[in-house]
N, C-alpha and C positions, 0 to 999 in steps of 0.2 A: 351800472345796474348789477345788483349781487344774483341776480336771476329771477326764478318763475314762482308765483306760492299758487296754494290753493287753498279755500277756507272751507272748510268743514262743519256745521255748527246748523242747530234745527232752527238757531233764534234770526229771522233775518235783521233785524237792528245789531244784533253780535257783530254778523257777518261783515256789515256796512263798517263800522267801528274798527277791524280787523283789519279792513283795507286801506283804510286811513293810514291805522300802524303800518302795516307792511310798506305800506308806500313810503314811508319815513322811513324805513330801514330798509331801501333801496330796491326792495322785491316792484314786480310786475306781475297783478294779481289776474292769471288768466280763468278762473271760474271758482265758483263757489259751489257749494252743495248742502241739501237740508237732512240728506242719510245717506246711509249707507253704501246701498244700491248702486245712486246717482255717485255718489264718492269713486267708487271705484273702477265705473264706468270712464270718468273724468282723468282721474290719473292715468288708466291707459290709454286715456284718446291725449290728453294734451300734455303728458309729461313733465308735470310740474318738477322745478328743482327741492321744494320744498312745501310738505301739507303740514296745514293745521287742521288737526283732529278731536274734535270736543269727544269727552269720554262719551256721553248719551247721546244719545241718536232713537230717534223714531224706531228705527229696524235693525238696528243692532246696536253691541257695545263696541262703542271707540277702540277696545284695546284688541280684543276680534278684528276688528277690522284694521290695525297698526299689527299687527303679526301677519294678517293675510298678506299687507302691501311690503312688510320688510321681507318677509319668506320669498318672496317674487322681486326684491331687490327694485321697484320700480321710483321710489321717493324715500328721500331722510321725511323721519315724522317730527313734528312736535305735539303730543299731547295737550289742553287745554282741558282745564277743568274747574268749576269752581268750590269746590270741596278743597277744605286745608290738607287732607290726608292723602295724598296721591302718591308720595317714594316707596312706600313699600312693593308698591305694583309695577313701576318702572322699570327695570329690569327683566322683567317678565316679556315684555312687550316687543324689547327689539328698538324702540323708538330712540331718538337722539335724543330727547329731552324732555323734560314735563314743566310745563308752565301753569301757573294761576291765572285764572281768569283776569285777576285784579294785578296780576304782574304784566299784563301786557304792555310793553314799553318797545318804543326800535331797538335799544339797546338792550336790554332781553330778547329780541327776535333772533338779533344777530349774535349774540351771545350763544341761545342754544340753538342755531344753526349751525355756528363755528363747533359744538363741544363734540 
């Protein structure tokens, strides 16, 4: 097992689909969450080795919320998003990676888990 994920994301069919992947890419998916709030709440109760962070969220923006959790060091992030334009904002954020919605593969998990 490559460790712990968490999925992030408002869409619960996303979510489901995310766990799939993550499970192929060796993760052990200890919770999910549909915002923010509940996001953050999660990461410091269960400690994920690794969140997946949809930029839109109900009650905030994904990257708001990938600065709060890297500034407190508690999880490497991966960004998800389904918008083609996302690298200029990456760096910004502190996050390990930014994935496409449509790139979701194990081998992309593990890819920008590893980077």
């Amino acid at each position: 097992m490559r460790g712990t994920a968490l999925i992030v994301d408002d869409a619960p069919a996303f979510r489901e689909a995310a766990a799939v992947v993550l499970s192929a890419a060796g993760y052990r998916v200890v919770g999910e969450a549909a915002d923010a709030a509940t996001a953050l709440r999660a990461i410091r109760d269960l400690a994920p080795t690794l969140v997946l962070l949809d930029v839109r969220l109900p009650d905030a923006n994904g990257l708001d919320v990938a600065r709060t959790v890297v500034s407190q060091r508690n999880a490497p992030i991966v960004i998800l998003t389904s918008s083609a334009d996302y690298s200029r904002v990456y760096a910004a954020t502190g996050a390990r990676a930014f994935l496409g919605k449509h790139e979701l593969t194990p081998e992309a998990i593990i890819e920008a888990a590893c980077s």
